[in-house]
Structures are given as C-alpha cells and as structure tokens.
GUVEXPA-926038 format. One record per residue (C-alpha): z, x, y. Coordinates in nm, 3 decimals. Layout:
BEGIN
<node <Z, X, Y>>;
...
This chain:
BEGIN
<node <4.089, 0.267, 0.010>>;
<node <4.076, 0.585, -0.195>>;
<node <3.875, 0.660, -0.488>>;
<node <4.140, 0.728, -0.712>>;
<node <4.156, 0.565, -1.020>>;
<node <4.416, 0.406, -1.276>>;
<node <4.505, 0.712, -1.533>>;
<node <4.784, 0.918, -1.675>>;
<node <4.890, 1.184, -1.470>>;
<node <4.822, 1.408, -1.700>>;
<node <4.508, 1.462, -1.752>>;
<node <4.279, 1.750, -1.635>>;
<node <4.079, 1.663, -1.365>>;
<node <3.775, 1.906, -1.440>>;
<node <3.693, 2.158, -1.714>>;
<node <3.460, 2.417, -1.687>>;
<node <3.263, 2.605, -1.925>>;
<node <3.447, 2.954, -1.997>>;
<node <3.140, 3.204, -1.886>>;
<node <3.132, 3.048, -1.552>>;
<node <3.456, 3.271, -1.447>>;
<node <3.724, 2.982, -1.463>>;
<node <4.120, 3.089, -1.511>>;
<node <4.208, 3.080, -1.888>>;
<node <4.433, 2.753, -1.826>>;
<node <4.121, 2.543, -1.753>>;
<node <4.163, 2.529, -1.419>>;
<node <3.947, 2.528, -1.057>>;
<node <3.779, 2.854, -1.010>>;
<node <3.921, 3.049, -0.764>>;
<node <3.820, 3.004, -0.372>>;
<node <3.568, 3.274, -0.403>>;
<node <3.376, 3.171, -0.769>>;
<node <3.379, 2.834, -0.585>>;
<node <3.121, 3.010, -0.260>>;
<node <2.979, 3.173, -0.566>>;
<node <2.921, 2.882, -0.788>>;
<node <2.754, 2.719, -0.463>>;
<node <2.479, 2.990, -0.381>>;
<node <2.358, 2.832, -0.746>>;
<node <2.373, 2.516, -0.712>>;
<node <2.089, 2.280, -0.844>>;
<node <1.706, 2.312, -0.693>>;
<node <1.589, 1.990, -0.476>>;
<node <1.321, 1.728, -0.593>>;
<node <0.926, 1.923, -0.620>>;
<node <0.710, 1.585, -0.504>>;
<node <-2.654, 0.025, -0.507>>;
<node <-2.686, -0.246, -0.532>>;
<node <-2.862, -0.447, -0.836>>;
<node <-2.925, -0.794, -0.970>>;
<node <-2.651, -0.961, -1.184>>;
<node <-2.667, -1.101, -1.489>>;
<node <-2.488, -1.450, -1.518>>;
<node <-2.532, -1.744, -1.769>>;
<node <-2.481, -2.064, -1.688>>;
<node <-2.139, -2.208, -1.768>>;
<node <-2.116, -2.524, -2.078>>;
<node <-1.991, -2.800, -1.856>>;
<node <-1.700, -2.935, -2.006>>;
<node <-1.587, -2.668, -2.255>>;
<node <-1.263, -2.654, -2.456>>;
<node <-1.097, -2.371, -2.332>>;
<node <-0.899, -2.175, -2.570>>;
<node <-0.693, -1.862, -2.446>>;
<node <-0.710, -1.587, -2.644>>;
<node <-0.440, -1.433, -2.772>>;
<node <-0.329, -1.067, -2.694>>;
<node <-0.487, -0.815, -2.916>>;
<node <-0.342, -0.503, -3.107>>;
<node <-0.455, -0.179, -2.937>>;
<node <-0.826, -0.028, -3.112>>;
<node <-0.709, 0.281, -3.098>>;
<node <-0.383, 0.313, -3.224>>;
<node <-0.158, 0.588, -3.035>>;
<node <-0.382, 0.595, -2.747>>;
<node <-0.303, 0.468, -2.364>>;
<node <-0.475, 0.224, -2.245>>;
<node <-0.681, 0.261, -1.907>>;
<node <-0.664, 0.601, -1.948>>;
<node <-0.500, 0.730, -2.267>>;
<node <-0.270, 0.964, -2.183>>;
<node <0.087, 0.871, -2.282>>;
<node <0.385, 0.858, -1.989>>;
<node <0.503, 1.185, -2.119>>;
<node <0.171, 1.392, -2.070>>;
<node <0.009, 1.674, -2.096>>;
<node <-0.305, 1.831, -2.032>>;
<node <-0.397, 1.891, -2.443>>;
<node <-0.281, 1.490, -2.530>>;
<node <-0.543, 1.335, -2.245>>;
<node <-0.796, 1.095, -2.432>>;
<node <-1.113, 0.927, -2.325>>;
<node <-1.051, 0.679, -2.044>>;
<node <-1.249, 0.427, -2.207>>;
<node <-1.016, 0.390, -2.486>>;
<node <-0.742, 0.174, -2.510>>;
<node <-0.771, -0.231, -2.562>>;
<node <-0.583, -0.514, -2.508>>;
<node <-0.299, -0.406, -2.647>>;
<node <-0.193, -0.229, -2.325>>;
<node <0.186, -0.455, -2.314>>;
<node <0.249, -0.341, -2.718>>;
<node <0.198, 0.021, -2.578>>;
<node <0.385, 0.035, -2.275>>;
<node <0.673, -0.173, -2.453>>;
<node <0.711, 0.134, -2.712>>;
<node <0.658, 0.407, -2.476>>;
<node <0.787, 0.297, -2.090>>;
<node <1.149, 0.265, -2.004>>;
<node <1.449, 0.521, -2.089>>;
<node <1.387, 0.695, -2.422>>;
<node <1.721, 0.790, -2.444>>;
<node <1.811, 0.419, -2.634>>;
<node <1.530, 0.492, -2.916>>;
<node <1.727, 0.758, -3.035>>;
<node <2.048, 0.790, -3.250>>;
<node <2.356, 0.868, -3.134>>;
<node <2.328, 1.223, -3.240>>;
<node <2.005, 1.292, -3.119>>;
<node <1.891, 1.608, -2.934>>;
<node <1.853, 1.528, -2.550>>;
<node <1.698, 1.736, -2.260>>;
<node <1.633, 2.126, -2.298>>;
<node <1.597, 2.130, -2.674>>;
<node <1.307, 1.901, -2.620>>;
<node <1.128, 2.121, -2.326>>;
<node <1.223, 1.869, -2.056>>;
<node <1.315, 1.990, -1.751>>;
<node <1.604, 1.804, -1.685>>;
<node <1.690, 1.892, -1.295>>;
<node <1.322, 1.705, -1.181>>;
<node <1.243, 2.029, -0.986>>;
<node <0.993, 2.292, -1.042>>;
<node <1.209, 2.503, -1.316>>;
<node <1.573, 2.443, -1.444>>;
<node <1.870, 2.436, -1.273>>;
<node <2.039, 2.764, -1.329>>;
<node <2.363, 2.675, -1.162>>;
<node <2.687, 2.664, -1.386>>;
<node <2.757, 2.349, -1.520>>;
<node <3.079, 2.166, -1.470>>;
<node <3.210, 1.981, -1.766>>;
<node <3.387, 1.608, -1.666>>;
<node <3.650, 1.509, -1.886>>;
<node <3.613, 1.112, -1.986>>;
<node <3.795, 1.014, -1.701>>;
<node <3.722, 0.825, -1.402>>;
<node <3.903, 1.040, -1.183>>;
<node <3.772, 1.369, -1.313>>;
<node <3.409, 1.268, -1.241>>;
<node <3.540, 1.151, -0.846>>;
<node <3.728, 1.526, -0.833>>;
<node <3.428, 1.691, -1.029>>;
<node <3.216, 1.536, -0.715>>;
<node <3.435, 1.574, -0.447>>;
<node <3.414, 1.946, -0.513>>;
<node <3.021, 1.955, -0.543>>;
<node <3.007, 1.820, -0.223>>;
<node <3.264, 2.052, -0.059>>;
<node <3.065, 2.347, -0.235>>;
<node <2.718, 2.288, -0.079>>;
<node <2.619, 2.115, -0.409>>;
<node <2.698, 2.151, -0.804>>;
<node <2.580, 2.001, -1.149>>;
<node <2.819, 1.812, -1.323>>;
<node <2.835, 1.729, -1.732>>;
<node <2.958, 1.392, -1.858>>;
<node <3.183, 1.368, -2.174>>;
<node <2.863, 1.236, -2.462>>;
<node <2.891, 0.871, -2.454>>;
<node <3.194, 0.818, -2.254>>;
<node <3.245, 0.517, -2.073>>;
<node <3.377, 0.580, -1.737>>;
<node <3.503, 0.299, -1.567>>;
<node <3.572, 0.274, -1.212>>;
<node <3.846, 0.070, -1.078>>;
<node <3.871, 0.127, -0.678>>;
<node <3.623, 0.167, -0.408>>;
<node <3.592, 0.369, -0.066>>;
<node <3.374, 0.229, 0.184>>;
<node <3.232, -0.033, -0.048>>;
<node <3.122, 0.307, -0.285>>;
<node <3.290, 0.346, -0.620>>;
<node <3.222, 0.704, -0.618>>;
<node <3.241, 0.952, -0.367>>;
<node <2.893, 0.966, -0.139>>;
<node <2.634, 1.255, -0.186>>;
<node <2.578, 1.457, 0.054>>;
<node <2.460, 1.801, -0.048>>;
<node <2.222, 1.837, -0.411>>;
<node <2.387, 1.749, -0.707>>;
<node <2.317, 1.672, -1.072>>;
<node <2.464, 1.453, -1.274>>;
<node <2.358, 1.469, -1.678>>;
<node <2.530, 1.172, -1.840>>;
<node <2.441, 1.275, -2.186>>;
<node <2.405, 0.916, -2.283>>;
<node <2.740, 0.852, -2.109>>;
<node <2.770, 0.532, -1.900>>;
<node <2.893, 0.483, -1.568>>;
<node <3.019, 0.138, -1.475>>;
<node <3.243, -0.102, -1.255>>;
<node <3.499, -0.210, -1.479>>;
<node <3.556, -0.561, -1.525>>;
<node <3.784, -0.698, -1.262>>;
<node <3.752, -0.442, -1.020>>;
<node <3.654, -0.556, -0.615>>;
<node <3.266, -0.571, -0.577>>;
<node <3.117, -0.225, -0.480>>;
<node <2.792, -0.047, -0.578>>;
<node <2.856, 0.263, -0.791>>;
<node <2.656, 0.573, -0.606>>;
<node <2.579, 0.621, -0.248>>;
<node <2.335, 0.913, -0.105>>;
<node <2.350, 0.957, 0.270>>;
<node <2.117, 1.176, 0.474>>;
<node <2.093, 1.517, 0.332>>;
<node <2.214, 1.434, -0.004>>;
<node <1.981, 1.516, -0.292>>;
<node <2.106, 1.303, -0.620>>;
<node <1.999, 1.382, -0.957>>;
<node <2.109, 1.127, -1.260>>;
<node <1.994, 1.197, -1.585>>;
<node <2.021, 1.040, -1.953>>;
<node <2.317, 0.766, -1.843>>;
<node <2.345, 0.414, -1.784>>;
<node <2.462, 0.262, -1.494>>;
<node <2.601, -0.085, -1.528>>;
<node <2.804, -0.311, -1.335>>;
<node <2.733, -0.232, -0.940>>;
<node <2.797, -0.532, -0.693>>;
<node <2.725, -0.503, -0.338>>;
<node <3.030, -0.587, -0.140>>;
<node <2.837, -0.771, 0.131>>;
<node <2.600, -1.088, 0.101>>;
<node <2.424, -1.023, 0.391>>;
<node <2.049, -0.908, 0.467>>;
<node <2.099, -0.725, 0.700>>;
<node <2.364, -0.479, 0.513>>;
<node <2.263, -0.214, 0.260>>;
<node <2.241, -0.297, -0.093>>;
<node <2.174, -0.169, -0.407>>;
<node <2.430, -0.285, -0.691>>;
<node <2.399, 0.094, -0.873>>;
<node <2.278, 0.265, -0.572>>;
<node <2.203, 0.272, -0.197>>;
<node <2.001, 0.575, -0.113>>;
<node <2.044, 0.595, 0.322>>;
<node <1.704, 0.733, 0.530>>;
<node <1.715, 1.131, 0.486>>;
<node <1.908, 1.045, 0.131>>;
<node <1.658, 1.144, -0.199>>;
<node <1.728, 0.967, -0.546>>;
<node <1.592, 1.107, -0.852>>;
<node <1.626, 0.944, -1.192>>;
<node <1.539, 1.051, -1.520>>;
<node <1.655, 0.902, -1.864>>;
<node <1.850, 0.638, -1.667>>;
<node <1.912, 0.287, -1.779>>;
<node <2.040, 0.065, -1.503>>;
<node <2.174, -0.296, -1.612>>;
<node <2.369, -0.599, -1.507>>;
<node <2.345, -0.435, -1.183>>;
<node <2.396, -0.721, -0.855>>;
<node <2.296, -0.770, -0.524>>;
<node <2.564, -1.043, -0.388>>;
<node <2.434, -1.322, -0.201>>;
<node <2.129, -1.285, 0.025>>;
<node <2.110, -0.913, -0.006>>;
<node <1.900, -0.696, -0.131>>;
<node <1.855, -0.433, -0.446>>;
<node <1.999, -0.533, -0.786>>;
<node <1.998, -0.190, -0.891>>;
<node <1.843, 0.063, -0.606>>;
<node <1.836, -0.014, -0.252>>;
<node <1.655, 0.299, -0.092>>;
<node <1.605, 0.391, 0.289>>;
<node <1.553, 0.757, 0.185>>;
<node <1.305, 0.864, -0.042>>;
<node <1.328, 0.763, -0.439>>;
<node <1.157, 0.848, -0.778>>;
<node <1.206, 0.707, -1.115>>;
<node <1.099, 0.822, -1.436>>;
<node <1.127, 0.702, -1.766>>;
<node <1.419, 0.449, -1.698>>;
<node <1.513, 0.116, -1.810>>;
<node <1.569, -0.195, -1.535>>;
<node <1.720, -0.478, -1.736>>;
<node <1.923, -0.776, -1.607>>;
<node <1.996, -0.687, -1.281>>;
<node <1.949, -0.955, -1.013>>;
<node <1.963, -0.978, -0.604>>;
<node <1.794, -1.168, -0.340>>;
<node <1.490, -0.908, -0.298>>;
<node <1.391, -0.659, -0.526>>;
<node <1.629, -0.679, -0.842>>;
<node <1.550, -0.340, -0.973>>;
<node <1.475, -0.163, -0.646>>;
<node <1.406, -0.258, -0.258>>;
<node <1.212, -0.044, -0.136>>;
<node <1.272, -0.034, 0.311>>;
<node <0.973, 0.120, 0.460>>;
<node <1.021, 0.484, 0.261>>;
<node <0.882, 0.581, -0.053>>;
<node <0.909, 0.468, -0.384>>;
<node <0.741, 0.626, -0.700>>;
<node <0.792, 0.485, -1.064>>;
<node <0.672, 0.696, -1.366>>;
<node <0.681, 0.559, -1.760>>;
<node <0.953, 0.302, -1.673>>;
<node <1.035, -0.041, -1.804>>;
<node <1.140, -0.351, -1.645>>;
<node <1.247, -0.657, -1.834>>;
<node <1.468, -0.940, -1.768>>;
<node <1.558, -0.878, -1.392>>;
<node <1.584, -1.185, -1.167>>;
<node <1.513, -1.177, -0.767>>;
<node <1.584, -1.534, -0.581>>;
<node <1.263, -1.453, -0.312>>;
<node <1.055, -1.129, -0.338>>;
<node <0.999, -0.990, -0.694>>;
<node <1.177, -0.654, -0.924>>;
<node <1.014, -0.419, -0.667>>;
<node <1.016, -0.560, -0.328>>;
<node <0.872, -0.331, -0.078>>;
<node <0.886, -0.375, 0.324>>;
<node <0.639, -0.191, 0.509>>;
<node <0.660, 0.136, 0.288>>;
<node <0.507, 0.298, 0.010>>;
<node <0.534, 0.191, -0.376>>;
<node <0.325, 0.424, -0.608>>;
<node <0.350, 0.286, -0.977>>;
<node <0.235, 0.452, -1.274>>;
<node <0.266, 0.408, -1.681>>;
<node <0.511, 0.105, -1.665>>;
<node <0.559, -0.236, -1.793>>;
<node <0.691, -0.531, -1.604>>;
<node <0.791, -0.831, -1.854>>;
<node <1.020, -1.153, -1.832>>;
<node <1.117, -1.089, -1.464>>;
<node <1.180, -1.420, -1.250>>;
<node <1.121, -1.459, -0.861>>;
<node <1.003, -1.639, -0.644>>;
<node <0.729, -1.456, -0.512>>;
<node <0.562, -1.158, -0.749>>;
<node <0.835, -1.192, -1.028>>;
<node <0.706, -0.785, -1.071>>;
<node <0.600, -0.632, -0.773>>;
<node <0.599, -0.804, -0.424>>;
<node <0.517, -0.634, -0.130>>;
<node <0.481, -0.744, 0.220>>;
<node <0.465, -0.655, 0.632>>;
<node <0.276, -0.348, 0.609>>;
<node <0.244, -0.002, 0.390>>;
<node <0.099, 0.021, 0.054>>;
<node <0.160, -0.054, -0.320>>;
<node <-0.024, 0.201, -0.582>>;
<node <-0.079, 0.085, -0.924>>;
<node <-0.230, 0.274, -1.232>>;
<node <-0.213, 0.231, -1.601>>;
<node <0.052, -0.040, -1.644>>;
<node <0.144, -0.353, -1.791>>;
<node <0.216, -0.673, -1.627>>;
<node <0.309, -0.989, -1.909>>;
<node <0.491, -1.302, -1.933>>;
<node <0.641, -1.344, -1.558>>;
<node <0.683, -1.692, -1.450>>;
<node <0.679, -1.710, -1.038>>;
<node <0.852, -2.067, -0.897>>;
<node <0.587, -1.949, -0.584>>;
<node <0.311, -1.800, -0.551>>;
<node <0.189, -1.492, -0.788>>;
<node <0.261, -1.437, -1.120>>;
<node <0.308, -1.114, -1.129>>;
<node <0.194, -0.924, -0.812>>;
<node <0.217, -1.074, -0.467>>;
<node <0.122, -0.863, -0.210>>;
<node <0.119, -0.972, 0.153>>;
<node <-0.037, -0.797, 0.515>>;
<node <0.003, -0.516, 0.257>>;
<node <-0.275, -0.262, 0.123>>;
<node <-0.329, -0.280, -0.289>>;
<node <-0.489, -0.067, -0.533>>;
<node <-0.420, -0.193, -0.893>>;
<node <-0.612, 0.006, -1.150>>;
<node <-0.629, 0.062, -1.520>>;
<node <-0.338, -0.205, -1.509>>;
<node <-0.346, -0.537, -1.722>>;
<node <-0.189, -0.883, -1.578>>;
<node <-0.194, -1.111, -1.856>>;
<node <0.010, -1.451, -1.985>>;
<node <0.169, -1.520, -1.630>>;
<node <0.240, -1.824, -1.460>>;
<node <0.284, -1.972, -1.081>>;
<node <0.191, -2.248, -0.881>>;
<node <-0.045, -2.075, -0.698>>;
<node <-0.225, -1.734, -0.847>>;
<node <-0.056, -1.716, -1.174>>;
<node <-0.179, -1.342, -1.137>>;
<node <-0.199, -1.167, -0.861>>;
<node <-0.201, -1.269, -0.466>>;
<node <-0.328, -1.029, -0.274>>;
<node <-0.484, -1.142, 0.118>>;
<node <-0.540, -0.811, 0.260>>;
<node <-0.773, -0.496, 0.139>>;
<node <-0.721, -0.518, -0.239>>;
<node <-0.896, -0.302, -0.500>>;
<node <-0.851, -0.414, -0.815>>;
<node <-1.074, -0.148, -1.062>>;
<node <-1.096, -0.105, -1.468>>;
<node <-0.823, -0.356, -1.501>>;
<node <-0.783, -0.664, -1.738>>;
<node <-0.676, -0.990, -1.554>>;
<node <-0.627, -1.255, -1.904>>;
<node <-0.428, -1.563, -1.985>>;
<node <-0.256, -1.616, -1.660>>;
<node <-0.195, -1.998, -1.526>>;
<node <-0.185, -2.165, -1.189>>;
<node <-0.027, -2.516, -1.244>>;
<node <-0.062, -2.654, -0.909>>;
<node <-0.290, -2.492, -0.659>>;
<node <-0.568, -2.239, -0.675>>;
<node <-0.640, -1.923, -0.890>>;
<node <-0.552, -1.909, -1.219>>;
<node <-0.645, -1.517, -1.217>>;
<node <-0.672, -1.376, -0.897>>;
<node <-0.621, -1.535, -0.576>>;
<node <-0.755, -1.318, -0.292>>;
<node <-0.911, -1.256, 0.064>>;
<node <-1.163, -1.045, 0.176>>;
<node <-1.170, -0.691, 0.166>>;
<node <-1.143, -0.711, -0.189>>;
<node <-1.350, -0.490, -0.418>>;
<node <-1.345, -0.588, -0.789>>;
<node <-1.470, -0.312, -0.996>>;
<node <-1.537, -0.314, -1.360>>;
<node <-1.269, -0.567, -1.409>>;
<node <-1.239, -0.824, -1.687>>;
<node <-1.109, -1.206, -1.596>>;
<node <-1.085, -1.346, -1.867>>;
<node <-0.917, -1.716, -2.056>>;
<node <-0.754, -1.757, -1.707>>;
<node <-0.691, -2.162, -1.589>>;
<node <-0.551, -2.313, -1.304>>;
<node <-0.412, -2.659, -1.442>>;
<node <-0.464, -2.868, -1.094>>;
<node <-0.724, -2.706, -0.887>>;
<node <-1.012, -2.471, -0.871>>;
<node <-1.091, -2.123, -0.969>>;
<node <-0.918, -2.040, -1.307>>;
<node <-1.068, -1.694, -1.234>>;
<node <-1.130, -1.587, -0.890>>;
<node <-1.051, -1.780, -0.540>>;
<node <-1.169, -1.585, -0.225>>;
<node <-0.961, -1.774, 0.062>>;
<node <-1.123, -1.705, 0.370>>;
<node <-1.535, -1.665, 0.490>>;
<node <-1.446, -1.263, 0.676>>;
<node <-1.540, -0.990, 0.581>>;
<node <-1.732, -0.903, 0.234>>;
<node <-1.617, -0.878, -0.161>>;
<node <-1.797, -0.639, -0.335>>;
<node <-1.820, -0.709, -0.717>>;
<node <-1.901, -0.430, -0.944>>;
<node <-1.988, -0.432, -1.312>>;
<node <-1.764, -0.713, -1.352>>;
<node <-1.685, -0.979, -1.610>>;
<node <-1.566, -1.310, -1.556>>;
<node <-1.520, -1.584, -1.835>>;
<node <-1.390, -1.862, -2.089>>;
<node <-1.168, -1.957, -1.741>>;
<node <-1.119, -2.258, -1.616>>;
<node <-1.028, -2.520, -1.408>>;
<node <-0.911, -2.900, -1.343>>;
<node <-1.241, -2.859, -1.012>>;
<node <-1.501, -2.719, -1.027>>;
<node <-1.558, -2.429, -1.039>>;
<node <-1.382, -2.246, -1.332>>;
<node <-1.515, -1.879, -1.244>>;
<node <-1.522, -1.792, -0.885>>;
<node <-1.463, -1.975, -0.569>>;
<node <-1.617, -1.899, -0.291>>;
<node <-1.599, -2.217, -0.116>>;
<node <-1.509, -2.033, 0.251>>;
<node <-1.837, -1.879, 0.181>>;
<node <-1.730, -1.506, 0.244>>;
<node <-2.041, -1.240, 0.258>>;
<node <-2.061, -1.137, -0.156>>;
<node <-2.233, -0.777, -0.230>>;
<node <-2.296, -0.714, -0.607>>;
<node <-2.343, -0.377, -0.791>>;
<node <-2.451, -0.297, -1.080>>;
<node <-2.424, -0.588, -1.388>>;
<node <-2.197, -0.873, -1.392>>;
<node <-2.133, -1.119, -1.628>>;
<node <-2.004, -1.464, -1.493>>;
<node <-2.030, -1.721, -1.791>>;
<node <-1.889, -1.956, -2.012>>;
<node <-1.630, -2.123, -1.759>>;
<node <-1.545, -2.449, -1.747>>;
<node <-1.649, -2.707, -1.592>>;
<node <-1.880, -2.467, -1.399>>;
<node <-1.887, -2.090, -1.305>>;
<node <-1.921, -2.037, -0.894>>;
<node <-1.922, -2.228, -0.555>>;
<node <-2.035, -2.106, -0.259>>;
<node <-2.192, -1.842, -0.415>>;
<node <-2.622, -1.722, -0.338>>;
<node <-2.842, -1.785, -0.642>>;
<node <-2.885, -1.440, -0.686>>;
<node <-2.576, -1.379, -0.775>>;
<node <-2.441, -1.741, -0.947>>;
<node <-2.686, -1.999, -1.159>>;
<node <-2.509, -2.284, -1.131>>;
C-alpha cells in the first residue's frame, strides 16, 4: 500500500527556506542543489572489614511507614546533585539530596518541552544542541508544510539524498492515514533529523494498525521536540517486530530528544508500546505515558543497547515484563523517574537472559507488580542500581526489587515497599550481592519473612557495607534480614540493623546480628 495520504491536491508538498538555493515558486531544488544539499546533511549520534553495630529489634513493634519527605536541600539532585541537564559549574556535593528524590525527578525528568507555553523558545536559543552529535547540524533545513503527505515527500527525498533535516509546521498535527509495510512513514535509511517544534505526529483515528517510524540498518534517526502518539503494531505476534511509535532494526540508531511518546500499542503478545529496538537507541529528556504492549511498554530493548537520560515514565502498562524490558542486552539508566507503571514482572525495569541493566540517580515510586518485583526485576541478568530510590511499591513477592544474580545495590534508598504474599518486602536477592551504604527502611512483607532483606540461596557471599536496615517488618520472623539459606555474610565498615519487627536477622553469626 502506498504512503500517500488523504489531502487536496493542491497543496505543496515541501517548502524550503529561501537561502538554501530553492526556485522562487517554492519548489524542489534543482538535481544538482539536491547532491549539494546532501554533502550537508546532518552529523551521526557522538556516544576491611570491621565489627557492626546492631541493636536488638522491640519484639512486637507497631510499625508505622514513614511517609516520603520533601528534599533538604531544595534545588539540589539527589544521590548526586547534579540536575538531568548538567554541567560541570551546577555539580553539588553527592551527599546532598534527601528523600525527596520522586518530587525532584517528577519536576525535572521527562520532555521539557510540555512545561513550557505555547510560545516558548525551543532548541538553539537555549544552547541545546539539538542534532545529539558533537556540534550542530549545519545542513539546510527543509521546512514541512502541515500535511501528512509533505512530511512522507519531505522524507522520501532525505532518503534519496544520502540524508536531510526536516522542519515540522509549530504544533501541527499530522495525521497519518495509510501504511506501507506495516510503517506509516517512509523507513530511514540514511541520517536524518526530524525537529517537530512541538508538532505531533500520530495515527489518525480509524486508520489500519501500523507503527509510525521505522529505522533499518544504516539509518541514523533523529526526533526532536514532538510527540508521537497513536502507533499500533500490525502483528500480535512475539516473534514479529514491534514498537507502536518505532521499530529501530539491528544496524538502525534512534536518537530522541524532547520527545513525548503516548498512547502508543503493542497489539497482542508483542512487544514495545512505544520503541522496539534491535539497533542501538538513546533517549533523553522524553516523556513515556500510556503506552502499553506485552513486554516493555515504553521500550524493548533485544540484546542491543539502550541508554535513558532525564526521562519520565508514568502510566505505561506491560501484560509480562515491565516499561523497559531488556533481553540479553544492555540498559544504562540515568536521572529518570519510573511511577504508576503496571506489569507483571518489574512494572519499571525488567530484565532477563543475560546482559546488563545500569542504574544511577533515579526514582522508582508507586508501581504495583501482579508478580514478582515492585519495581525492578532482574533475572540471570547483571545489576548495578546506585544513587537510585525504590520506595511505596507493591508485589507478591519483593515489593522492591528482585534481583538473583550479581547485584550491587550502593548509596541507594530502598523505603515503604510491600510484599503481600511471599518474601521480601525490600529487597529480595541471591548471592553475589553487595549492599553498600544503602538505607532499608519502613519496608513489610504482609505474609512472610524479611520486610527488609531475603538472601535466597546459601552460595556465594553478600558483602554489607555501611548499611542501614530498619522499622521493617514482617508477618515471620525475622523483619530485617533473612538469611535462613545461611549464605557466607562479610561486613564492612558500620551497620545498623535495628528496630524491626518481630525480630531483626536469621541465619545470621552473632557478630554481625544480636538477636
């Protein structure tokens, strides 16, 4: 089927701005402007051990969460201060911050693009460097009437032209009403740039099921300050592709910037509400909201690379594996908040089969798993979650984070999260884990043991360093940390395991536990 769209023959298909060497009448440049124009098209993507200090536990305690607190120091980032939109003269003292973490990262994550008014300055005039490379495009820019069909020509011709930056009409709506090849706009191939200038891109209401963008092997997609809404996998099956807004194929790179993506769908068992990427993908300060698919309902991430800068997810709803589901590949996440998401598994991050998941400074609150993991399930999967706070989540088992296989979890806050049926209120985990100057803290697990900690299995060790776990607790003993497989425990420097109820540790050496 072809790409055309539903308009009046009359319109222009393309404008382009007047010092770029256009004829007078608005038209195509000529054959040779069009070599020309691209040579300069956009750039590509730049890429001891000491006693510890415990008090016995008050068997029997009322157990009162507390509640979130505001930040101490206002304006500052928690878990490391610097805001998502650093730089080297706004970095703060590490140590500052609070518990307050969610309030920040709700005000400064996600797309800033919907803080501002309509008439708002965008991009350049605020020293950002809108093509994600390492200067500014200096290609001409190609101006896209508010017209469905003019942005399909507009990228047509990019991709004939060895690449091209394109300019959507402010705040135009452009709805797409056909498909090619399950694609409602023609696939990337070569670099191209797309600033929406707060326009939004969307399948209109009606239309077949397709995603919206597609970026095959060698093509380098740039979206920036748009919204892309809408996108419905044509297939239900696993097997096939997904990604409701975009598929991004192995060799393909996706870079977003300013981008909300919402009401995006992944049909049936497949995966990738909003992104499904093969190739490589980065996403900075964007906005996931109600988008939903089988796996990963704001991005499914197979076996490549993911990295997520000063981004928001809220509201997204997976069926199995959680708003970032990664197989076998590599998630780095940075700056962000996860709230409200639904799954089964890790309603925020799940990861599984392999590769690694990367965590710093972020924000983790209010998920409610119908599994296991509140928030973060990780499985045969490497995690480091640091400077990161987990807090008022709920699942049957590990209302905060599962996590079976070489875990670090370092200057983090782990608060408030539930288990109602099994195990682990706070963290439910198997050796190697190292827990390192970590708070767990007002945790419960409604049915079982170990409102705080649960280590599963007796191989190999847990190292806890400068640690703090307490006011958790637990339908069996004990309410701290349960060590009942009796894995090999190596303390460092002071921790502080009291005031959980009924009682703080099992299967834990006296020099370490007093109970």
């Amino acid at each position: 089927m072809s790409h055309a769209q539903d308009r009046p023959a009359s319109n222009a298909a393309v404008k382009t701005d007047t010092d770029t060497g256009v004829r007078p009448d608005g038209g195509p440049p000529s054959p040779g402007r069009r070599r020309r124009l691209a040579v300069m098209a956009a750039a590509g993507l730049a890429t001891a051990l000491t006693t510890a200090t415990l008090i016995p536990a008050t068997a029997g305690a009322e157990h009162v969460p507390a509640a979130l607190k505001g930040p101490a120091h206002p304006g500052a980032a928690p878990g490391g201060g610097d805001s998502p939109s650093t730089t080297q003269d706004q970095e703060r003292d590490p140590d500052r911050g609070g518990d307050g973490d969610g309030d920040y990262w709700a005000r400064h994550a996600g797309n800033p693009d919907e803080h501002r008014g309509a008439g708002a300055p965008r991009g350049e005039a605020e020293g950002e460097d809108r093509d994600g490379g390492g200067g500014r495009d200096r290609g001409p820019v190609v101006s896209v009437e508010c017209d469905p069909n003019a942005l399909i020509e507009a990228m047509t011709a990019a991709n004939t032209e060895g690449g091209g930056r394109l300019s959507l009409a402010p705040h135009c709506t452009y709805a797409l009403t056909a498909n090619d090849g399950a694609t409602g706009l023609p696939v990337v191939v070569q670099r191209m740039v797309i600033d929406g200038n707060g326009a939004t891109i969307t399948r209109a209401a009606g239309a077949d099921r397709f995603r919206v963008f597609r970026v095959d092997t060698g093509g380098d997609l740039k979206l920036r300050h748009l919204t892309v809404s809408g996108g419905k996998t044509a297939s239900d099956l696993s097997g096939v592709p997904g990604g409701g807004g975009a598929y991004v194929a192995p060799g393909g790179l996706l870079d977003v910037d300013h981008v909300t993506f919402e009401g995006n769908r992944g049909r049936g068992n497949s995966y990738g509400g909003a992104i499904y990427s093969d190739g490589i993908t980065h996403v900075r300060n964007s906005t996931f909201r109600d988008n939903s698919a089988n796996r990963g309902a704001g991005v499914y991430n197979g076996a490549s690379k993911l990295e997520i800068t000063a981004s928001k997810f809220t509201g997204n709803t997976s069926r199995t594996w959680g708003t970032i589901a990664t197989f076998n590949g590599a998630t780095t996440i940075a700056k962000s908040l996860f709230k409200n998401n639904t799954a089964d598994l890790g309603p925020a991050v799940t990861s599984a089969l392999g590769g690694t998941t990367d965590i710093d400074k972020s924000a983790f609150l209010n998920h409610r798993a119908t599994s296991t993991g509140g928030a973060v399930y990780v499985q045969d999967t490497d995690l480091q979650l640091r400077r990161s706070t987990v807090a008022g989540n709920s699942a049957l088992v590990a209302g905060g984070v599962w996590a079976p296989r070489n875990a670090v979890i370092a200057d983090s806050k782990i608060k408030n999260n539930v288990a109602t049926t099994g195990e682990a209120g706070g963290i439910h985990a198997r050796p190697n884990l190292a827990l390192q100057r970590t708070e767990v803290t007002g945790n419960r697990a409604l049915a079982s043991s170990a409102g705080g900690v649960y280590i599963r299995t007796g191989d190999p060790t847990v190292g806890l360093t400068d640690i703090t776990i307490t006011d958790n607790s637990a339908a069996v003993a004990p309410g701290g940390l349960d060590n009942s497989f009796g894995a090999t425990i190596d303390a460092y420097g002071t921790n502080v395991i009291t005031d959980n109820s009924p009682t703080n540790c099992t299967g834990v050496s006296t020099a370490i536990c007093f109970d």
